[in-house]
C-alpha positions as CSV (number, residue, x, y, z in Angstrom):
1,X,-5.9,145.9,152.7
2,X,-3.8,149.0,151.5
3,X,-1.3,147.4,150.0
4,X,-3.9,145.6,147.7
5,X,-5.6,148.8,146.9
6,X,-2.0,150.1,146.3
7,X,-1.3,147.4,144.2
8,X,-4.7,147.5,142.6
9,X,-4.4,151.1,141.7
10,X,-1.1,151.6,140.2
11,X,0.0,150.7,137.3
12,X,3.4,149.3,137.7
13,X,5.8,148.6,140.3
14,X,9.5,149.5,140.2
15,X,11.2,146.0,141.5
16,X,14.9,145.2,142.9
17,X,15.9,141.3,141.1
18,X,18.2,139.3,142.3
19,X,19.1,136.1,141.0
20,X,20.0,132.2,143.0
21,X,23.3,131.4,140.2
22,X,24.2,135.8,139.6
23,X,25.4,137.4,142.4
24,X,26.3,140.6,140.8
25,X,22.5,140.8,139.2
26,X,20.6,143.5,141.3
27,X,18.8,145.9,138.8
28,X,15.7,147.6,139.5
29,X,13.3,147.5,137.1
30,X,9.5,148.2,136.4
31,X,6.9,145.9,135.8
32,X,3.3,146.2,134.9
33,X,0.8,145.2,137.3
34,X,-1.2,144.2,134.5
35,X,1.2,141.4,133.3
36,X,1.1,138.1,133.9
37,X,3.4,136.4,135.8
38,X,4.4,134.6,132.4
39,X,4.9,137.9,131.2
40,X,7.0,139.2,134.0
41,X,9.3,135.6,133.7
42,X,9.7,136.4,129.9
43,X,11.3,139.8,130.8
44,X,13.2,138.6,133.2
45,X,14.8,135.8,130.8
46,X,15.9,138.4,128.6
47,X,17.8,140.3,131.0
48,X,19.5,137.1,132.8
49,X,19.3,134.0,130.8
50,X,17.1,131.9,133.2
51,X,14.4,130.4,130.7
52,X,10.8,130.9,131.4
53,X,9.9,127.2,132.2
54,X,13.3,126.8,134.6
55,X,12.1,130.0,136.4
56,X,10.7,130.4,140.2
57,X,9.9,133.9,141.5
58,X,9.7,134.8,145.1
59,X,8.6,138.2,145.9
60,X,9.8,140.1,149.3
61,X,9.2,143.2,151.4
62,X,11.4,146.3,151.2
63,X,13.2,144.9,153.6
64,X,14.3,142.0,151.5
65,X,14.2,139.7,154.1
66,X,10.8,139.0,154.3
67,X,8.8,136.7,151.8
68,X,5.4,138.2,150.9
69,X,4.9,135.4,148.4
70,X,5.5,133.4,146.0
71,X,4.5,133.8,142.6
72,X,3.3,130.1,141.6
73,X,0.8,131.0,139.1
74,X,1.8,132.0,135.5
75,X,-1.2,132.9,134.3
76,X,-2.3,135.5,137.3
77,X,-1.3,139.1,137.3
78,X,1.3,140.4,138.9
79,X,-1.1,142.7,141.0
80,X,-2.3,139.7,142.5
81,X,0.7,139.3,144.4
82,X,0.3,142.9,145.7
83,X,3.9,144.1,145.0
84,X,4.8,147.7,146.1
85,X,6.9,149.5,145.1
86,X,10.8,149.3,146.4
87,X,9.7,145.3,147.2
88,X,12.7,142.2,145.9
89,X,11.6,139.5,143.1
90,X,14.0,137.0,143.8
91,X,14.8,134.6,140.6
92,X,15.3,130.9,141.4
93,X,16.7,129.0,138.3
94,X,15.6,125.2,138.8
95,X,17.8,124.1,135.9
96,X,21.0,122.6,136.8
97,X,22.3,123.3,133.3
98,X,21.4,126.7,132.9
99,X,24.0,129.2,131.2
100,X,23.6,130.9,134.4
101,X,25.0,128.3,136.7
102,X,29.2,127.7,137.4
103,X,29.4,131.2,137.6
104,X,31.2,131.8,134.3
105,X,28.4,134.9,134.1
106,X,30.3,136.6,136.5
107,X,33.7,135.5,136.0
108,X,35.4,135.7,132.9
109,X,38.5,133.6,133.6
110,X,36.4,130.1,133.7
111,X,35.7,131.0,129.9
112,X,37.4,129.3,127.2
113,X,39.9,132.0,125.6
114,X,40.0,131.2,121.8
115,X,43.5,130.5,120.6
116,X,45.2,130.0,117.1
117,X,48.0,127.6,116.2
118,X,50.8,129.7,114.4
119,X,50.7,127.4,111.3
120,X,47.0,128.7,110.9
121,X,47.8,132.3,111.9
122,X,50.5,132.4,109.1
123,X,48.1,131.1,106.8
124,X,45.6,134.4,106.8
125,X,45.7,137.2,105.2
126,X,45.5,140.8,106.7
127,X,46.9,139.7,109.5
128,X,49.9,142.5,111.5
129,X,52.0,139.4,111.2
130,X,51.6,140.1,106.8
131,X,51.7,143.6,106.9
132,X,54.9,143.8,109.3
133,X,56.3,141.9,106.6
134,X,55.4,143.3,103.8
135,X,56.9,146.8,105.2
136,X,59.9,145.3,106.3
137,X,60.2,144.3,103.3
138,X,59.7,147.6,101.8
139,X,62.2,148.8,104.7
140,X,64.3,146.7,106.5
141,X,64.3,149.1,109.1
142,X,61.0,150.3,109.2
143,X,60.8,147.9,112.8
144,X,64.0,147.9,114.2
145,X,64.8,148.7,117.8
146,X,64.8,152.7,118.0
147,X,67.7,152.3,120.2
148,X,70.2,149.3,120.4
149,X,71.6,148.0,123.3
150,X,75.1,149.3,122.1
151,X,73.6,152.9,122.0
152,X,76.1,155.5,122.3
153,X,78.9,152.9,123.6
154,X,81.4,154.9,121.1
155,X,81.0,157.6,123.5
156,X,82.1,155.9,126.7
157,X,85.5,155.5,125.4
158,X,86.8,158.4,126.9
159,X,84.4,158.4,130.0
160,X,86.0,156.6,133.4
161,X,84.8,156.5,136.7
162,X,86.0,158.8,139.0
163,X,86.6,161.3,136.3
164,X,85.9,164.8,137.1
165,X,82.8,166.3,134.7
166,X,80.3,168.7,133.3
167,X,77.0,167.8,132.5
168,X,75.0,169.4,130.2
169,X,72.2,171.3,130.1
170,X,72.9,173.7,133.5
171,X,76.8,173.0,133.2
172,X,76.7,171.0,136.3
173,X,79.7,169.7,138.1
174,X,80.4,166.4,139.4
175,X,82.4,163.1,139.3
176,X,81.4,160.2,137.2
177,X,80.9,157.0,139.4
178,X,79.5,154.6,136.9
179,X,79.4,153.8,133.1
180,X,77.4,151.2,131.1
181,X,74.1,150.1,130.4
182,X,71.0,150.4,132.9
183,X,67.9,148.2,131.8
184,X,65.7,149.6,134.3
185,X,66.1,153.0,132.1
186,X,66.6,152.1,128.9
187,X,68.6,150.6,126.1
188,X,72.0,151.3,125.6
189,X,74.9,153.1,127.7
190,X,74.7,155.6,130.4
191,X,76.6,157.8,133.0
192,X,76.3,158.0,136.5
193,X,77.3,161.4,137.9
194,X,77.3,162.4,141.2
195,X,77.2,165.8,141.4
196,X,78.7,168.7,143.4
197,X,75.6,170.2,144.4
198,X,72.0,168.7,145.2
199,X,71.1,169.1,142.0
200,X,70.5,165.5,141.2
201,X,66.9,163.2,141.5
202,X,68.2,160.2,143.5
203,X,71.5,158.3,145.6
204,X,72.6,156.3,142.7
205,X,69.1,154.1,143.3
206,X,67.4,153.8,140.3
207,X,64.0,152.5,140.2
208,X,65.0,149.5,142.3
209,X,68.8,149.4,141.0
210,X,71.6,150.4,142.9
211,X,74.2,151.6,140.1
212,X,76.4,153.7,142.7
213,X,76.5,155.1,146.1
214,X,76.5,159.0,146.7
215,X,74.3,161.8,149.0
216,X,70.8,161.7,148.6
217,X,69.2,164.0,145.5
218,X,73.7,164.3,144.2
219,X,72.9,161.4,141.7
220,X,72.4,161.2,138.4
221,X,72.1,159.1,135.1
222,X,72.6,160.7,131.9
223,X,73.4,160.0,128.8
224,X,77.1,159.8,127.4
225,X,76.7,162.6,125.2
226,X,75.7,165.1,127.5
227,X,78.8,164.5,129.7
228,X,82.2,166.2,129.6
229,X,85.1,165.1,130.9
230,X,88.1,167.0,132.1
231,X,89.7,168.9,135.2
232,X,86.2,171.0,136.6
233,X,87.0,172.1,139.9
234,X,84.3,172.2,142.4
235,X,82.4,175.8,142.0
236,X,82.8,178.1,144.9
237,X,79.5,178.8,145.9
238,X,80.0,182.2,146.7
239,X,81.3,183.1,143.2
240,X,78.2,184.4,141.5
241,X,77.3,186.5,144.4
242,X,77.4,189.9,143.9
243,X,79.4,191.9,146.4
């Protein structure tokens, strides 16, 4: 009896939906107690595709577990049914070809990605594919590489390993124990340095490529102009101590 008067005397009712074919549809939303159930069905196709006449609606306690009824009569109000307020309507789509069924709602990759020959890409305009050419044409090298993969190769000619060295900036001492190229940095030619002091980042391990072996945090990998070459003794690390 108190739930009717409830139902009776408010004026809407703030339902959880869920949906048979959407798993992911759980909104809460407020309903008139005034509306018919026809009404109610016509929101509800709005927000998740089910149409009105492939629509069932059960309607459950707080709880969610147990059915309080089910709404079979479209032209009755919804205050018939004596919802309350935190109560489930449950959505049953009877249509086996409903856009909500297969689950392609939910998950994207069972949708059809559109796709473009390149004979009929070519063919439109204000495309990046007709600009990109029409500046490179303009400027040849308006999209070349910004660094080559013979970057700075010049300046390994005088670089070997096992050279003693100086790397710049902080004039840091070491011997070279690798030149060339490392593709998990970057384009183009590099020097590893294993240096005096722990001043380095790694043990010649460089994000998952061994270039060279030395002490852990002595390794480095810089580039060729930033190393000199030439007989740098060790520093005594006492020499900048004042006494």
């Amino acid at each position: 009896m108190a739930s009717k008067l409830q139902a009776e005397n408010d004026e809407s009712v703030l339902l959880r939906v869920t949906h048979s074919n959407i798993k992911s549809f759980s909104p809460e939303i407020r309903f008139s107690l005034q509306s018919t159930v026809e009404a109610v069905k016509d929101k509800l196709w709005r927000k998740c595709g089910t149409s009105v006449n492939s629509m069932r609606l059960e309607l459950y306690d707080d709880g969610g577990g147990a059915k309080v009824s089910d709404l079979t009569d479209d032209s009755r109000p919804l205050g018939f049914y004596s919802p309350l307020d935190g109560f489930r309507l449950h959505v049953i789509d009877t249509d086996p070809a409903s856009v909500t069924s297969g689950g392609w709602l939910e998950d994207t990759s069972l949708v059809e990605k559109y796709t473009i020959s390149d004979e009929a890409y070519q063919k439109r305009d204000g495309t990046f594919r007709k600009f990109k050419e029409r500046i490179s044409a303009q400027n040849p090298s308006a999209f070349a590489p910004k660094i080559t993969e013979d970057y700075m190769e010049d300046l390994c000619a005088n670089i070997k390993v096992g050279d003693r060295c100086e790397v710049e900036p902080g004039e840091k001492r070491g011997v070279v124990k690798y030149v060339g190229r490392a593709e998990s940095l970057a384009p183009g030619f590099w020097v590893g340095v294993q240096y005096d002091e722990p001043l380095g980042k790694h043990d010649g391990l460089v994000k998952g490529t061994r270039y060279f072996e030395c002490p852990p945090l002595h390794g480095g990998m810089v580039r060729p102009d930033k190393v000199k070459v030439g007989d740098y003794p060790e520093r005594d690390p006492f020499e900048d101590e004042e006494i």
